[in-house]
Structure formats: structure tokens, C-alpha cells
N, C-alpha and C positions, 0 to 999 in steps of 0.2 A: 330574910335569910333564904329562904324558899328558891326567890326568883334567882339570887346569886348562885345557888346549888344549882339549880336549870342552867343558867348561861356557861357555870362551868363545868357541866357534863355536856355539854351541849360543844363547847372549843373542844374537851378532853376525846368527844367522839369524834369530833372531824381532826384532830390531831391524828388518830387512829387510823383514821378512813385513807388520809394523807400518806401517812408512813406507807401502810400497804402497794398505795401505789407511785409513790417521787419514784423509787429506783426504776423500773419500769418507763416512767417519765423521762428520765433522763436520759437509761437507754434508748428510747425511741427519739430524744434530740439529736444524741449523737449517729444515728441510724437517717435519721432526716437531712442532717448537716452532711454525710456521706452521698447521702442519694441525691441532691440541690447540686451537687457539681460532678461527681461522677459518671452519675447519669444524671445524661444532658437534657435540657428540654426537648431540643429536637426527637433524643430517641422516646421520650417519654409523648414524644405527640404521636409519634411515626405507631407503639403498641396501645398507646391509651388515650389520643388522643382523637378518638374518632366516633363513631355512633356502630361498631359491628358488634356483635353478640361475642365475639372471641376476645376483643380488650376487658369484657366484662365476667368471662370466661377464665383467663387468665390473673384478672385481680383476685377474684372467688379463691381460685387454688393455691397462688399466693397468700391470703389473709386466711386458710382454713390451716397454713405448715406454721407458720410463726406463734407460738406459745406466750402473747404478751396481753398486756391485761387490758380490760377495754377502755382504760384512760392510757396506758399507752399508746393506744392506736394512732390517736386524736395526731400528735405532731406528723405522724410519716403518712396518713392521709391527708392533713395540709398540705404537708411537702407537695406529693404526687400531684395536688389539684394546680396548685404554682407552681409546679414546672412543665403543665401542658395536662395533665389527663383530665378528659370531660367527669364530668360531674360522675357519670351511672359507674364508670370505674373503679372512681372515690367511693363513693355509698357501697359498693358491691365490697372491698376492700375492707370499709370500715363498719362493714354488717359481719364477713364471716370470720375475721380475726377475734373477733370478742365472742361470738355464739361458738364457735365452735375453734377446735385445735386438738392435737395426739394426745395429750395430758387431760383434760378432760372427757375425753372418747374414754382413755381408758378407765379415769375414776367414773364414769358413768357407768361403762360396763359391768364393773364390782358394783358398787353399791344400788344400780337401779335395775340392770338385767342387760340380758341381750337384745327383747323384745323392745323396750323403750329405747335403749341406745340406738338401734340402728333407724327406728323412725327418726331421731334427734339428727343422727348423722346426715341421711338424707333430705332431711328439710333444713340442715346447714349448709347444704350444699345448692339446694333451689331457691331458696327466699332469699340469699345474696343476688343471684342471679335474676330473680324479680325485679329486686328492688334497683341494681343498674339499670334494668329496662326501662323500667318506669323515670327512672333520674334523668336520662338519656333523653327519653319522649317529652317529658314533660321541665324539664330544668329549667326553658327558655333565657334569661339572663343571665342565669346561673348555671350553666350547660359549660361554661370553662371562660378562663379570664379571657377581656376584653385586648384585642389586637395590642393596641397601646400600651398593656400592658408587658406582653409578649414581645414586643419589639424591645422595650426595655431591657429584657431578659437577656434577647439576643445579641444585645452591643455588647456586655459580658462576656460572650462568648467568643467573640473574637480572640482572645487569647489562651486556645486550644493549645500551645505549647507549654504550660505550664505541667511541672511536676505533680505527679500521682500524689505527694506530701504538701504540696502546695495547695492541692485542690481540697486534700483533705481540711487543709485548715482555714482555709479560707472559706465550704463552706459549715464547720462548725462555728465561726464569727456569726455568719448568718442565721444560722439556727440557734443558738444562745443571745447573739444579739439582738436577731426580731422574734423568729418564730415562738422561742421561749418566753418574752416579754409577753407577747398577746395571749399565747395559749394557759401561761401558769394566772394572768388575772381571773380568765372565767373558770378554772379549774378549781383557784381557790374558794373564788365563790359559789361554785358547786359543789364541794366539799362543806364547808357550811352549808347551806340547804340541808346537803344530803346528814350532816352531823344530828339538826334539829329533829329530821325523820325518823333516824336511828334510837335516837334521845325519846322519842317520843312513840316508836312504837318500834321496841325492841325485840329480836327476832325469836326470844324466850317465850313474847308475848304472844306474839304471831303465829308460831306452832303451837302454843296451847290452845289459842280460839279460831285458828284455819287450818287447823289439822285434821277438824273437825270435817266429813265428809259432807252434814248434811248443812253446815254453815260456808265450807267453801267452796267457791264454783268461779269458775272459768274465767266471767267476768272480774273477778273479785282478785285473784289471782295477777289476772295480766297488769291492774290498773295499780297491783301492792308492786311488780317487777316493773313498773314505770317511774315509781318515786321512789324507791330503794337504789341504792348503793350498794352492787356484789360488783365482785374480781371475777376473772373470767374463767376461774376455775373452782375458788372458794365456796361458791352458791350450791354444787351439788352436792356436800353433805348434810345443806340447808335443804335442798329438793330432797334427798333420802328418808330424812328425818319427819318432812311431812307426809311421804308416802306412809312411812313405817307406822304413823299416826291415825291412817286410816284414806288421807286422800287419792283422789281418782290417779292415774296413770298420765292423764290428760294434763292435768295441773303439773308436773310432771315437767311435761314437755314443752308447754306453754310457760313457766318460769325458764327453763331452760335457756328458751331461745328468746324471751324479751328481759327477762331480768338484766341479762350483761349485757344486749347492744343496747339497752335507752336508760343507761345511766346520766342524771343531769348534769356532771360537768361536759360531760360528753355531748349532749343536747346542747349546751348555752354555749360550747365552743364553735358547734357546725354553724348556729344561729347567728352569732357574732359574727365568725369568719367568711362561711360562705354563703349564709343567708336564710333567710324565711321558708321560702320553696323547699329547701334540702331536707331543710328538719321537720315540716307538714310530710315529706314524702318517705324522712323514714322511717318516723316515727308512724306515721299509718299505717305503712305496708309492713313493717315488724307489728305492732299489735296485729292487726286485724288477720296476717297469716298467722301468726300465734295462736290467738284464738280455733281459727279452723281447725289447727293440726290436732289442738288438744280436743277440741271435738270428735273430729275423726280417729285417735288414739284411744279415747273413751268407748267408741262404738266396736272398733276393733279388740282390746286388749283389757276392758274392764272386767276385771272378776276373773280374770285369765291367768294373771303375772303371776308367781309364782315368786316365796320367800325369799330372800337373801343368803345366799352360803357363803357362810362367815366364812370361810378357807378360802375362796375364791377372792373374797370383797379384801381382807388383808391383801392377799398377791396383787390384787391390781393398785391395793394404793401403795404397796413399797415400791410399785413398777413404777406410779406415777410420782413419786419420790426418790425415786432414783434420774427420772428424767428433768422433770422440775429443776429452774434456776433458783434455786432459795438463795436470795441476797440477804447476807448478813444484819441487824436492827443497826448495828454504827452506821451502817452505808447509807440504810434507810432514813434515819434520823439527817445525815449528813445530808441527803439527797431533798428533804423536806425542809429544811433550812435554807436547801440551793432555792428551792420554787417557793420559797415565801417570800426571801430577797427579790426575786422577781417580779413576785406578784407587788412589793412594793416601789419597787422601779417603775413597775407600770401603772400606777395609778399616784405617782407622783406628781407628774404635770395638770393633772384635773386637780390636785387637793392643792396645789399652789393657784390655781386659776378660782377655786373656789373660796381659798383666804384674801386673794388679792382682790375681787369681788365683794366680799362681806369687807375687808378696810376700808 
């Protein structure tokens, strides 16, 4: 009975995990499927498709306005990578849309201060931009699709005459027909993973025994926001509550910024999709600046910050509740049903290749 109670708190948490983010997901397909034909490869080569500090530049400020969650990211940075932008664009993109965004600036402000936010602000703004560098320099095979494939693209394009509605729809086929087949199988299976983590060390838990100042530290911190599962806005009343516990300022700011970019569906999608290299470079260069900042935030502003006022910390979340897209739970539900049909669509042809096999 035991193990059936684990297996089914263990579905009923990645049930959970899922809801939170399908809508999100789906918005970011339809968002993908707009941008696959609207904007063209060409122009997406012509601003991102190149190795200068300003396409990486430009992803950054792009991925720091869009308020979506950080398994949203995942389809409209595949997009952008298939339809011409180099690798450090992609990474820089899908590093600052999940760390940072308006909605969590401002719940940060209220509940963790001004001191800590604006550190947070600023190192959402450079560790994106790190991390294109380094994608860039070091991507080699995986620095942007291979000619052959590009050329493929290109034939496509020959029929630049087609209507604004046209394009539209032609490429959300694209983007529900492929990119949503590939991207909802390793989402789902990251969603499990991340279910079992949840199940197993639940965040109840977690701030009663790393709340603790002289039990939690830095490293301990970074390596719980690398197998954890948060939304890219969710996690800071999760970060408030372990300050308010006792922990450093650092911890802080180190959950901040690696909790929501190295969630694992997010990982085993870059990993699948675009490769080995991508996910070594971003998931390194997110921990290991993580770490630093909380360091240096520690040395800075330990024993400094100053209580939380309550007057304040309400105004900023009805601000960021007023701004916030809260999707309805039917949508959600309905939207978690869309990516599980998928997720079985896609792993259809291997479970018929695996029965045909064992006959």
C-alpha cells in the first residue's frame, strides 16, 4: 500500500507541476508557430544569426519583458534556434526569460527588499549575456543548424506571397505538429522526475531544515534550485520565506537566478533538441555565476537588509496580480491534456517498434 501511495502522490504531484505550466506551454507554441513564419529565417539570421555581442544583446532584453514561465520558454527558443539564430542568442533568451521578468522584479521588491532585488535585476541582466558569449565561443556543432538544413528552410520560402492568415496557420501546423510532438515528450518526462523530487522532498520540508542559516549554504542551495521544479515567478515567496527563516541574503539570490533557469524539463529538452554542449554550458555558467553573486551578496548585504513592510510587500503583490496573466484551472486542465496527447503521439512509434520487437 506504501509504495501505491508514493507512485500516486508522486503522478498527483507532476499532475500539479504540469497544470501550472501547459498554459504557458501552449501559449509559447502558438507564439513559436507565429514566429516560424512571420518572421523569417532570413531575418532571424540577418539579427541572430551571427556571433556580435548585440544579437545576444538583444535576446537578453527581449527574454528579460515577456513574463512566461520557464518551461514556457523552451518552444519559442527552439523556434528561434530553427529558424537561423546561433546558439549564444538561444541560451541568452532562454537564460533571461525565466530568471528574470516585470512580475517578479516587482514581487521581489515587496517581499525581499530593494537591496536584494536590484542585485537580482542586475545579474539577470549579465549572466544572460555571459552565457550567449560563451554559447557563441564555444557551441561548435551546435553553434546553429547545419547548411542543409537551412537550405531546406529556404525552399519554403519561396512563397513569400502568401497571406498574413496563411502564414499564420500554416506555421501553427508546424509548431503543434512537430515542435509540440518533440518538446511535450521530454517535458512530460521532466515533469515526472521533477513530481518524484517534490514527493520526496517537499518544500514544507525544505524550509524547515534549510532555513536553517547554519545548515544552509550556497552550495546546498544552488544544487536543491537545480532539481527542483519552480515557475518563474512562483519560487519567490518560496525564497521570502526562507529568508524570513533566517537564511543569508545570498541564498537569496542564488535560488533566484538558478532555481527557474535549470529546471529539468527544461534541461532534457535543450539536451534532446539541441544538444549535449548547450546544456554543459548552461547549466554551468547559471550555477557557477549563481554561486558567485550569492557570495558577493553575502559579503555585501549580510546582516544589513532590513525587515519586510508588510504595506509595501501587499502593494507589490496586488501590483504583480494585477499584471500577471492568471489562466483559468479549465484552461490549465484542458491545456495539460493537449501535452499529454502529445506526449503520447510521440512516443507512439518507439512503443509500436518495441512490441513489434518483443513478437
Amino acid at each position: 500500500m506504501y509504495i501505491l501511495d508514493f507512485i500516486k502522490d508522486i503522478i498527483m504531484s507532476s499532475i500539479s507541476i504540469l497544470n501550472g505550466a501547459s498554459g504557458w506551454l501552449v501559449i509559447s507554441f502558438v507564439i513559436a508557430g507565429a514566429l516560424h513564419n512571420i518572421i523569417t529565417p532570413q531575418r532571424f539570421q540577418q539579427a541572430l544569426g551571427n556571433n556580435k555581442l548585440s544579437a545576444i544583446f538583444k535576446s537578453t532584453v527581449s527574454g528579460m519583458l515577456l513574463p512566461i514561465c520557464s518551461c514556457g520558454v523552451i518552444p519559442i527558443g527552439i523556434s528561434m534556434y530553427y529558424s537561423g539564430a546561433y546558439l549564444g542568442p538561444v541560451l541568452a533568451f532562454m537564460t533571461s526569460t525565466p530568471v528574470i521578468n516585470p512580475i517578479a522584479i516587482i514581487l521581489s521588491l515587496g517581499l525581499l527588499g530593494p537591496e536584494i532585488t536590484f542585485i537580482y535585476v542586475i545579474s539577470g541582466f549579465i549572466i544572460p549575456i555571459l552565457v550567449g558569449v560563451l554559447g557563441n565561443t564555444f557551441g561548435k556543432d551546435e553553434l546553429c543548424i547545419k547548411q542543409e538544413d537551412e537550405g531546406e528552410v529556404a525552399i519554403d520560402l519561396e512563397e513569400e506571397k502568401r497571406s498574413f492568415i496563411e502564414n499564420i496557420i500554416d506555421g501553427l501546423k508546424w509548431s503543434f505538429g512537430e515542435l509540440a510532438l518533440t518538446i511535450s515528450k521530454y517535458v512530460v518526462i521532466g515533469m515526472l522526475v521533477a513530481g518524484f523530487i517534490t514527493t520526496v522532498f517537499p518544500s514544507s520540508i525544505i524550509q524547515k531544515y534549510l532555513g536553517n542559516p547554519g545548515v544552509l549554504s550556497l552550495g546546498s542551495i544552488s544544487i536543491l534550485a537545480c532539481v527542483m521544479y519552480v515557475c518563474a515567478v512562483g519560487h519567490i515567496p518560496f525564497v521570502a520565506a526562507l529568508v524570513a527563516s533566517g537564511a543569508s541574503p545570498g541564498i537569496a539570490v542564488t535560488f533566484l537566478i538558478a532555481g527557474a533557469a535549470t529546471n529539468l524539463p527544461e534541461l532534457i529538452s535543450i539536451y534532446n533538441v539541441i544538444g549535449k554542449r548547450a546544456v554543459i554550458i548552461y547549466t554551468t555558467t547559471l550555477t557557477s555565476c549563481a554561486l558567485i553573486i550569492g557570495y558577493i551578496t553575502n559579503k555585501l548585504l549580510l546582516g544589513t537588509t532590513s525587515n519586510m513592510n508588510v504595506e509595501s510587500t501587499q502593494a507589490s503583490i496586488n501590483m504583480a496580480n494585477k499584471i500577471m496573466l492568471n489562466i483559468p484551472d479549465p484552461v490549465n486542465y484542458l491545456c495539460s491534456f493537449m501535452i499529454f496527447i502529445m506526449f503520447i503521439k510521440a512516443i507512439l512509434p518507439s512503443l509500436r517498434e518495441v512490441v513489434k520487437n518483443e513478437a
